[in-house]
N, C-alpha and C positions, 0 to 999 in steps of 0.2 A: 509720390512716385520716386524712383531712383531717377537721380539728376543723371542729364548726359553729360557733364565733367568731370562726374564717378567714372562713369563707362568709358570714359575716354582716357583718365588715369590709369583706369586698371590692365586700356591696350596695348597704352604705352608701356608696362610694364612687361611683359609678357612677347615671345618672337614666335611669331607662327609657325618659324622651320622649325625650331626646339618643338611645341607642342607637336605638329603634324607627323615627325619624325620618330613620335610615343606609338605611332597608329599604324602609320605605309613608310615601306621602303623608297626613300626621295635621294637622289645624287644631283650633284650640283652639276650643271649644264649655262655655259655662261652667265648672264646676269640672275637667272631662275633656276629652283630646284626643280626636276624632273619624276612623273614616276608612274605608276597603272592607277589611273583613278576608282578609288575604294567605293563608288556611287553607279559603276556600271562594268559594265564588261568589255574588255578591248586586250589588244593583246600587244600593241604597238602603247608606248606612254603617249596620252596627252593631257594629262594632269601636273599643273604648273603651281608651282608658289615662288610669291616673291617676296624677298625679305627688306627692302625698302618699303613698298609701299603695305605691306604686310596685306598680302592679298593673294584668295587661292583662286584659279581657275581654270577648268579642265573645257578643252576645246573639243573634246567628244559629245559629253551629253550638256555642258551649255552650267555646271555647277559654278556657283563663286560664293565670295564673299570674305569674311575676315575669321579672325579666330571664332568667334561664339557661333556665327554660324556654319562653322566647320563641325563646333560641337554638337550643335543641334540638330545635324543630319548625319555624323556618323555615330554618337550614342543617342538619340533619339531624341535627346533633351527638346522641354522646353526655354524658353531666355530666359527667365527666370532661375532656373534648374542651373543653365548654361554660367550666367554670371557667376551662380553659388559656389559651382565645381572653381573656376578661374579665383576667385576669391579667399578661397579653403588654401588652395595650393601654390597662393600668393602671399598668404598669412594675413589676408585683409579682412574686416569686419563689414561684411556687406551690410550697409544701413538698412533698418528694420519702421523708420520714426514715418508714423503716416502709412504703412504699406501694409494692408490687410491681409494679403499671399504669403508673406512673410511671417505672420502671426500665425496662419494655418502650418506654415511649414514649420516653425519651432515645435510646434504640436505634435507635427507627425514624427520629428528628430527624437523626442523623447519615447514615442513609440517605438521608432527604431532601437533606442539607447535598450529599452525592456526585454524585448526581441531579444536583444545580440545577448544580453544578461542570460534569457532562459537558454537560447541555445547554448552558450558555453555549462550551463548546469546536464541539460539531455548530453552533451559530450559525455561529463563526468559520470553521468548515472547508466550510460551503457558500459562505460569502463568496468563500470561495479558489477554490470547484470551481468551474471556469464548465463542463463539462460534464453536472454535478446539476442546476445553472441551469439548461441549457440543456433538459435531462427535465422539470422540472419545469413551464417554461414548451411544451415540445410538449404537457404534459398538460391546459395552456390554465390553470392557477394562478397567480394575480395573486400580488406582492408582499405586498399587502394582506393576504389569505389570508395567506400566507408568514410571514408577521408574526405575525398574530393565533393562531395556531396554534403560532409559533413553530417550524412546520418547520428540520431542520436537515440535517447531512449526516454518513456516517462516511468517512473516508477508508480505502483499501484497505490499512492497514496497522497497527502498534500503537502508534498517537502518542497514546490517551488511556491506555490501559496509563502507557507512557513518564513521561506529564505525573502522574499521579493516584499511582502508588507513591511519591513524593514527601514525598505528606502523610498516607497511610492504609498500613495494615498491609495484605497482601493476602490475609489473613482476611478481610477489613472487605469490600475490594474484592470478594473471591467472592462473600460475602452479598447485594451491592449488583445483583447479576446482570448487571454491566456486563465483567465477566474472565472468565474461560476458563480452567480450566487443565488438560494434557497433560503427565503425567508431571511433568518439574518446570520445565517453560516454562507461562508467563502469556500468555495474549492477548485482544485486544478479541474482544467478543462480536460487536458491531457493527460489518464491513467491509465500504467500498465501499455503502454504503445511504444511502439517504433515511428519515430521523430523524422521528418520529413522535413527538411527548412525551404521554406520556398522564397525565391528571391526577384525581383522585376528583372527589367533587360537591363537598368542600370548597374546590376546588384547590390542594389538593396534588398535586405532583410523584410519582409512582409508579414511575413504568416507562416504558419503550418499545416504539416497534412499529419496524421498520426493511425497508422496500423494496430488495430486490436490484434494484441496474442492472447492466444484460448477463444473462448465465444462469445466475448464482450458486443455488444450492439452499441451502433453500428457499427460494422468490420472496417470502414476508414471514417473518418473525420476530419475536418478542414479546420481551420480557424472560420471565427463568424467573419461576415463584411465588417471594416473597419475603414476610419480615413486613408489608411495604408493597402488597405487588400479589398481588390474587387475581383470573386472569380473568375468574370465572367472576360476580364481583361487578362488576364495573367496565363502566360504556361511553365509546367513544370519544366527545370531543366533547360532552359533556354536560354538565361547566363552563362551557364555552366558550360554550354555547346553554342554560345554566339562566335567563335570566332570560327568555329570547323564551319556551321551554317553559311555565316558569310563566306568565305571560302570555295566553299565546295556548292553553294548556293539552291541547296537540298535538304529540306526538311521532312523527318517522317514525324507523322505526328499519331501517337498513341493513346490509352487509357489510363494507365494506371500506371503510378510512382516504381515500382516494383519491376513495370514493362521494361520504363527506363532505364533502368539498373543494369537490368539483366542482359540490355543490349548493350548498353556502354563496357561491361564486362566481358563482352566478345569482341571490343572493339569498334563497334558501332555507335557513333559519335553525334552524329547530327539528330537526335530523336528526343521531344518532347513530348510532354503528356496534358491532356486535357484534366481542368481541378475540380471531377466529377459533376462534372454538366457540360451540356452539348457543346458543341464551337460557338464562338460567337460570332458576329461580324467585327468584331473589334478584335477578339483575336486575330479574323484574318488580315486585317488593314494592320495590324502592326506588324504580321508575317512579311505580307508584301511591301511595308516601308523598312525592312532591312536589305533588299534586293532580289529577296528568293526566286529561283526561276521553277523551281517543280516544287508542289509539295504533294506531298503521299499519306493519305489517312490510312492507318491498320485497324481495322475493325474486328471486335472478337466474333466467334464464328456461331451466334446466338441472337434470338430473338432481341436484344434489345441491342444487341451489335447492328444489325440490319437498321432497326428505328434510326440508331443516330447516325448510320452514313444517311439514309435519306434526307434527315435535319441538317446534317455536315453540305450533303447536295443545294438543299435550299437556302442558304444562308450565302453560298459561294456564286450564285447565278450573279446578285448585283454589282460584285465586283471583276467579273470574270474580263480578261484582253488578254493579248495578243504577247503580252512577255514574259506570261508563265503558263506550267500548265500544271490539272491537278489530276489526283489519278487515286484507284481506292485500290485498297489492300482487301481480301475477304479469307480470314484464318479456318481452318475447319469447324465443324461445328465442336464448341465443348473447350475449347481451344483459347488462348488470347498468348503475345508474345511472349510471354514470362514461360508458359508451360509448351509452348511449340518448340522452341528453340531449347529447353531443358531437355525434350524427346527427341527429337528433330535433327536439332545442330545448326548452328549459326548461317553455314553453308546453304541449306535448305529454305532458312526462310529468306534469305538474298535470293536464292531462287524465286521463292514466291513473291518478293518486290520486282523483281524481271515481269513477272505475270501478272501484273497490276494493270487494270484497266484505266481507258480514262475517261475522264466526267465525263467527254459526249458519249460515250458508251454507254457507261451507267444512265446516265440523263434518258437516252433513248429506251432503253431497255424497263427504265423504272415508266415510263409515261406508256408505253403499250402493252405490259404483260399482263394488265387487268382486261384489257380486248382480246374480241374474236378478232383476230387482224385478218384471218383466212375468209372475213366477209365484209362488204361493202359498208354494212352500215358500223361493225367494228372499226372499219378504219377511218370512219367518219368522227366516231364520240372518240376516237384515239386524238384527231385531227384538232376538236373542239378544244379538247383540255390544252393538246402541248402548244398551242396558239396563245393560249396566255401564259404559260410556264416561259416559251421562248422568247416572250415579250421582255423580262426580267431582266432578259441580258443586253447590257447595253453593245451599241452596233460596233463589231470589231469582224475578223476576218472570222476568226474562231465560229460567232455568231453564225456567220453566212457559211458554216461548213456544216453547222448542226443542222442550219435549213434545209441545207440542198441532201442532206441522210434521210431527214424527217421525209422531203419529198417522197425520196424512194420508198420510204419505210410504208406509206401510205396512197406510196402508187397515183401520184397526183405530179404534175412539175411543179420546178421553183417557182414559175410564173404564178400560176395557180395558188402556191401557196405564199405567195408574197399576198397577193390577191386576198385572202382570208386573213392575213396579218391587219391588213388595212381595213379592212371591213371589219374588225372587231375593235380595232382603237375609234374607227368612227361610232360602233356602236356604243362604246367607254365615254366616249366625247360629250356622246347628247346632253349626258347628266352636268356636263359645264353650263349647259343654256337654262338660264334662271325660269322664266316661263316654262320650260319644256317639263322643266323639276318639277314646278308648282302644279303644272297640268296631272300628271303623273301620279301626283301625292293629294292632291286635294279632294277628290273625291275618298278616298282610303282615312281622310283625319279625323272626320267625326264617327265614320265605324270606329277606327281604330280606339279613340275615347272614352265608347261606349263599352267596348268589351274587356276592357282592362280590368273591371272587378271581376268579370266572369274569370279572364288567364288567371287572377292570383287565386280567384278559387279552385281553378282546376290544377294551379301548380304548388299548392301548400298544402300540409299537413296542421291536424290541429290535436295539441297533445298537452293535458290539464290548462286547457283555455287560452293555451298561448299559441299563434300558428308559426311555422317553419318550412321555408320550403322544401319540397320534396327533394331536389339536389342535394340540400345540406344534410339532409337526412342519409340520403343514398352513397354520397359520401365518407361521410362519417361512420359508417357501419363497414364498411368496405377496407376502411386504412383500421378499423378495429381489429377486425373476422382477420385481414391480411397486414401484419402492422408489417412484414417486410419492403411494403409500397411505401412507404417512408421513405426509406433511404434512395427511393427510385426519382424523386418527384426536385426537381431540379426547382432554381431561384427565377426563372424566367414563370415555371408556372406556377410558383407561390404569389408571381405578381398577378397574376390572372384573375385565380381564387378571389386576390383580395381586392381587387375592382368591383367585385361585388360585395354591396355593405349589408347584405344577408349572409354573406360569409366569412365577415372577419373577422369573428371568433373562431373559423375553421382553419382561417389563414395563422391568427396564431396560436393553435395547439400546433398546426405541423412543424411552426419554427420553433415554438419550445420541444417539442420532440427532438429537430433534427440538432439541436442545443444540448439533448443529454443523451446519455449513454444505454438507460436502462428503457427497453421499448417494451416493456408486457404490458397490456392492459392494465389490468388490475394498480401492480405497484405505478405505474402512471398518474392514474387516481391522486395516490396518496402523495406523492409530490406537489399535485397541483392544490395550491392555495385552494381550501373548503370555500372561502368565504369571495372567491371571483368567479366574476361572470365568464370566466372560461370554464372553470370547473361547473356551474351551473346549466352552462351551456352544454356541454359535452356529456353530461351525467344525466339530461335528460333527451335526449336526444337517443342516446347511447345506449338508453333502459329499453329501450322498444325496438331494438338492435335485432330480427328475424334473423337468424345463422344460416341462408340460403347457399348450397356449393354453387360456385362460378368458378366453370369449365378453365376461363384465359383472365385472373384477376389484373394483369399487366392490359390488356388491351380494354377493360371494361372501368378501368381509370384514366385509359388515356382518351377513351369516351366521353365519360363527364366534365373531363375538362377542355374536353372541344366542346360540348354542348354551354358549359359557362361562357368561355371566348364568345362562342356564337352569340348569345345572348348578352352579353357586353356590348358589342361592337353593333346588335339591333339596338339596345338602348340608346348608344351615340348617335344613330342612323334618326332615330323616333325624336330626338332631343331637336337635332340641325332641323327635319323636317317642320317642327313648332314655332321654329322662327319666324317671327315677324319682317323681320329685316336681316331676311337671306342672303346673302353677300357670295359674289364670286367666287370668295376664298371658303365660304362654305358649301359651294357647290362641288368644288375640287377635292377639300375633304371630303365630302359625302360620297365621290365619287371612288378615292383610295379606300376607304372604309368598305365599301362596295365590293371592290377587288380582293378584297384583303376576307371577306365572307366568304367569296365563291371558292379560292384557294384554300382555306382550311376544309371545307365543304368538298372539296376536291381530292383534297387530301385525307380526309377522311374515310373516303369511297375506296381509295387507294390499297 
């Protein structure tokens, strides 16, 4: 561990007002600096620092502490993180001897080091392409932009390969998710794109995003997960617009690298983008640990715009209170920000953020429109569902505003429907009581034993004497016939697929797919190693491939892979059940597991 005689060296080095002074406006007021604390909202200072006892504390919302934890809560840092910055800009060599985090984090520095290496080469190679140039400005992107962004370009070939094996092993280089490798050739990840540098909230250097020009597949591309880059944590553009964000304490949040662009190019400042998958809840907890008070999703005005404000909806219920709010944007059909505001005008879609609804609207709206609600028992199965939907949300004012709409919505009082809140958690409850479990399940465990050869009989395929289940088959044929569903299928549900150990070879064709660039059938094939059991897997599978048209291929994939989930989360449900010595804590699981069936089930119906 890092001694506290380090840590106390390094305090005494260092004067809180000098750092805190980099960050907020502070004037000196008798013994203490004064000034609007950067942790909340006030309009009167009550945010103090004192340079004696080198201590900050703001008598609004209750913040203190010393310098690291000054860093820690207004760049996000962890102590770790927090020391390294104090260290760096102290010119100190923070001890490494014994500290395992430290190890990991030199790791990741040279990752950074490669990063920063290719992006100044994407710099140069758009310098060169007057044809990137030339895309970039039909997309109506100033220089400016260009700049501040640091947009770059990849050329259609392997010149950062070439330039970067030089100085790194091409161990280093795989890791860094900038190479490729094919048997025993290396190649750039990134050909022929428009360069995207994508950075954390600290800015650091992570990853990239990269735009096919012409009809290269897929049309963007990420960098893969790396020690450095998780997508599912990160937004575009959110360095770049942390200080407007804080500020102005409003974030809109979009799709696509391009979106952002285009508005930051009108002046619109505060807008990130999601890194081609849904929200996550960790994106939003890191939203609402910068202070935000509103954020605003812009959804494009298209079937799969709609799926993910609904996924944006359910992700946002467990952390919803009382000191933001959130509100969705709905663009017209055909539409997403890049090309509304290129028709439109910047003016107009401010307008349309004016017209933004919010969650408890949509909330409400999304839970009855699958009901007759113009009849009794409509607004009963309406009542059923949103009784556990509004269970989600933990108890704030917000909470008890949606209740008392829902009342109305369903022609019942709040009394009433408080009434049916409790009566469904006690229904939820029963399954804590261990007997009650046992009673319930124990008559069902020796059917359930018995028919288990029958399911895998009626759920497998049997093809030159090897059997497969039907899923993988249906599957597979489906991301063939439609290889554009590739690009659709997000990192949340590649982890899904791959819970199932009848499908982990399906789990990884899609990630080596979404790993290259060229999606045909056929040349796929020949990429993939003859002699593995992916290409064996796939190649027979594949061969008995029926070409059936399907009406909605986007909705008849997000089928199967609710019918996987389902069938995972029965497996874990059949596993706790077996136990011999059931325990509390697996009655409580088996009871979220439970919950967590009826809402995809629910959603499903949706």
């Amino acid at each position: 561990m890092i001694s506290q005689k380090f840590i106390q060296d390094l305090l005494s080095k260092i004067d809180i007002v000098d750092l805190v002074q980099q960050y907020i406006s502070i004037k000196k007021s008798g013994s203490n600096y004064l000034g609007l604390c950067p942790f909340h909202d006030e309009k009167s200072p009550s945010f103090t620092v004192n340079s004696e006892k080198q201590f900050f504390h703001c008598f609004g919302c209750g913040e203190h502490g010393n310098v690291i934890n000054f860093l820690m809560k207004y760049n996000g840092l962890n102590f770790i993180e927090a020391l390294k910055y104090l260290s760096e800009l102290l010119g100190i060599k923070l001890p490494q001897k014994n500290f395992s985090v430290l190890t990991e984090d030199s790791k990741k520095s040279n990752l950074v080091n490669i990063l920063n290496q290719a992006k100044s080469r994407y710099l140069l190679m758009l310098k060169d392409s007057k044809s990137a140039q030339a895309y970039l400005k039909y997309r109506g992107i100033s220089n400016n932009v260009i700049n501040i962004y640091n947009i770059g370009y990849a050329k259609n070939n392997n010149q950062l390969y070439a330039e970067l094996k030089n100085y790194y092993d091409n161990n280093v280089l795989l890791d860094s998710g900038l190479i490729i490798k094919d048997s025993n050739n290396f190649y750039d990840r990134f050909r022929n794109r428009i360069i995207f540098p994508i950075y954390n909230i600290e800015g650091i250097l992570i990853g990239f995003g990269g735009r096919a020009l012409g009809n290269n597949l897929p049309k963007y591309l990420n960098s893969p997960e790396t020690n450095l880059f998780k997508k599912g944590q990160e937004l575009y553009g959110f360095w770049e617009a942390k200080s407007v964000i804080k500020k102005e304490k409003t974030i809109l949040i979009v799709e696509g690298y391009l979106d952002v662009l285009k508005l930051v190019q009108h002046n619109f400042l505060n807008v990130v983008a999601t890194l081609g998958t849904s929200i996550t809840i960790d994106q939003i907890k890191k939203i609402i640990f910068q202070g935000i008070k509103k954020i605003i999703f812009c959804f494009d005005g298209d079937f799969a715009g709609k799926k993910a404000a609904q996924r944006a909806l359910r992700v946002c219920l467990s952390e919803l209170n009382d000191n933001f709010e959130i509100r969705f944007l709905f663009l017209p059909d055909s539409y997403d920000p890049d090309s509304f505001v290129t028709k439109f005008g910047i003016f107009e879609f401010k307008n349309k953020i004016n017209q933004s609804i919010p969650l408890s609207q949509f909330l409400l709206k999304e839970i009855s429109e699958k009901y007759n609600m113009n009849e009794a028992e409509g607004r009963v199965a309406c009542l059923n569902n949103a009784i556990k939907i509004i269970d989600c949300i933990p108890k704030c004012i917000l909470r008890t505003q949606i209740e008392k709409d829902l009342s109305e919505l369903v022609h019942i009082t709040q009394k009433e429907l408080n009434f049916s809140i409790l009566k469904n958690k006690k229904q939820s409850n029963y399954f804590i009581d261990q007997k009650s479990f046992h009673r319930k399940h124990f008559i069902n465990e020796k059917i359930g034993k018995q028919n288990t050869l029958q399911k895998k009989d009626l759920n497998t395929i049997k093809i030159n004497n090897k059997y497969y289940s039907l899923i993988s088959k249906k599957l597979i044929n489906l991301l063939i016939q439609y290889p554009y569903l590739l690009n659709t299928i997000d990192y949340d549900q590649i982890n899904i697929i791959g819970k199932d150990d009848d499908l982990e070879n399906i789990k990884n064709f899609i990630l080596f797919v979404k790993n290259n660039e060229n999606k045909q059938y056929n040349s796929l094939l020949e990429l993939i190693d003859p002699n593995s059991d992916m290409y064996r897997y796939i190649k027979q599978i594949s061969s008995h491939n029926s070409m059936i048209n399907i009406p909605n291929p986007e909705l008849e994939l997000n089928s199967i892979i609710s019918y996987i989930e389902i069938n995972n989360i029965k497996k874990e449900m059949e596993k706790l059940s077996n136990k011999k010595d059931f325990s509390t804590q697996d009655a409580i699981l088996y009871k979220n597991l439970s919950k967590k069936l009826i809402d995809i089930k629910n959603k499903d119906h949706s």
